[in-house]
C-alpha positions in Angstrom: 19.4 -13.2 -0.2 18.9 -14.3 3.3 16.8 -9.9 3.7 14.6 -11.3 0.7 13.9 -14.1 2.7 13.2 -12.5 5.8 11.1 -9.9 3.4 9.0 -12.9 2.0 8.2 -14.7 5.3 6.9 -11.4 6.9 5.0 -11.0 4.1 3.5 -14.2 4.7 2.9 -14.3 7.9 0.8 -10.6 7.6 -1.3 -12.4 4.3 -2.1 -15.4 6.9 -2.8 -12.8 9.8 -5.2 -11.1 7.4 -6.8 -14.7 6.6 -7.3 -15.5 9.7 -9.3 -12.0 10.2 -7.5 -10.9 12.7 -7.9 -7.5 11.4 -10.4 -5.1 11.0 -11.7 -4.4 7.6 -11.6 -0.4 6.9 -13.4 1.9 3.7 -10.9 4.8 3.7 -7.0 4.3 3.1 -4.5 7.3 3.9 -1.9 7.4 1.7 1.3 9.4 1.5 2.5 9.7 -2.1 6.5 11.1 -3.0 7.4 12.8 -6.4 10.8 12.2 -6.0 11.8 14.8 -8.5 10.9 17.8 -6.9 10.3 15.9 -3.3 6.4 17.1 -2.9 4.7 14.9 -0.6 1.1 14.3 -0.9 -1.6 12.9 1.6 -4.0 11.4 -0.4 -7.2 9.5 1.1 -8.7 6.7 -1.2 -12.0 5.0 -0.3 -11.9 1.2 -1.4 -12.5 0.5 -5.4 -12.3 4.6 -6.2 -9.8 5.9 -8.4 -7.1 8.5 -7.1 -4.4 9.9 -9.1 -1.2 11.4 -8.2 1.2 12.8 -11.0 1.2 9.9 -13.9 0.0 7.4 -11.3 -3.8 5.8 -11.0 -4.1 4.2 -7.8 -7.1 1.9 -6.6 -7.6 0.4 -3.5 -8.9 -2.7 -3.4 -8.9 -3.7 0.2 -7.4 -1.8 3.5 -7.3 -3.6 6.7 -6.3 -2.4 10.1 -5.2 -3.8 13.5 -7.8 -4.1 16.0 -7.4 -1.4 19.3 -5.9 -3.5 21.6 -3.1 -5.0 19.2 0.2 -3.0 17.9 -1.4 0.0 15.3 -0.5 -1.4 11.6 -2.3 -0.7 8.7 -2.4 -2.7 5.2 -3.6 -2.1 1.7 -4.1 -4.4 -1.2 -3.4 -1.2 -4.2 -3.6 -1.7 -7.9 -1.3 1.1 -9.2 -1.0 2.0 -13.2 1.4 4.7 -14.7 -0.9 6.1 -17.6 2.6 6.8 -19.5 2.7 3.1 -19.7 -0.1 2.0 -20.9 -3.4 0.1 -18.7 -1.1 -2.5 -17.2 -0.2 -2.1 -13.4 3.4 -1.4 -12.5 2.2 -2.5 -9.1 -0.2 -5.1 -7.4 -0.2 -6.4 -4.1 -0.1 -5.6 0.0 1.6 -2.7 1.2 2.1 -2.7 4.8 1.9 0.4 7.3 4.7 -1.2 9.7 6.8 -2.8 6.9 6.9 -0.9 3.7 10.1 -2.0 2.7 8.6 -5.7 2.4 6.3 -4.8 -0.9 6.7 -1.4 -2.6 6.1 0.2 -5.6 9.5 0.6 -7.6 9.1 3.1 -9.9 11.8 6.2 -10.9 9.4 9.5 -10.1 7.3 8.0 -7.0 7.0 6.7 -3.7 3.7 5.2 -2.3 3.2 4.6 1.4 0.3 3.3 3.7 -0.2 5.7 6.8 -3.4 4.5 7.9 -6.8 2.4 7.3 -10.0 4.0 8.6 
């Protein structure tokens, strides 16, 4: 309970850090996608509102923010993911943080998304 905490007050923290604009709005998110089945790794690079796909997934970015130069490098990307086996609701919506994947991540059974960078 008390890592979920921890999990949720970072998360926090980086939304407010973002509000404050304190980072550096970006077109381009890199993103490193996992089938976990047969373990192929995938860089993908997704300008902000296009649609890529990887396997089953859709994935839009919606916003990707970076740290400015002179700060610690960190990336972040608001993504709206949906599995088209599922249906046209997304099995993921929200922040997913370079630094701090672990504190928002897509849970799914076959993959693995990951922010690398913001450009």
């Amino acid at each position: 309970m008390r890592g979920v905490a921890l999990s949720l007050v970072t998360l926090l923290a980086a939304t407010v850090a973002l509000a404050q604009g304190r980072w550096i709005a970006s077109e381009v998110a890199v993103l490193q996608a996992l089938d976990k089945v047969t373990a192929r790794t995938t860089v993908l690079e997704a300008k902000r509102g296009e649609r890529v796909s990887f396997g089953t997934l859709e994935i839009v970015v919606e916003a990707c923010h970076r740290r400015p130069p002179d700060e610690q490098p960190d990336a972040a990307a608001w993504l709206r993911v949906v599995d088209r086996r599922l249906g046209p609701e997304p099995v993921f919506a929200g922040w997913i943080f370079a630094a701090a994947p672990a504190v928002n991540m897509l849970e799914h059974a076959v993959y693995d998304l990951r922010v690398l960078a913001c450009r």
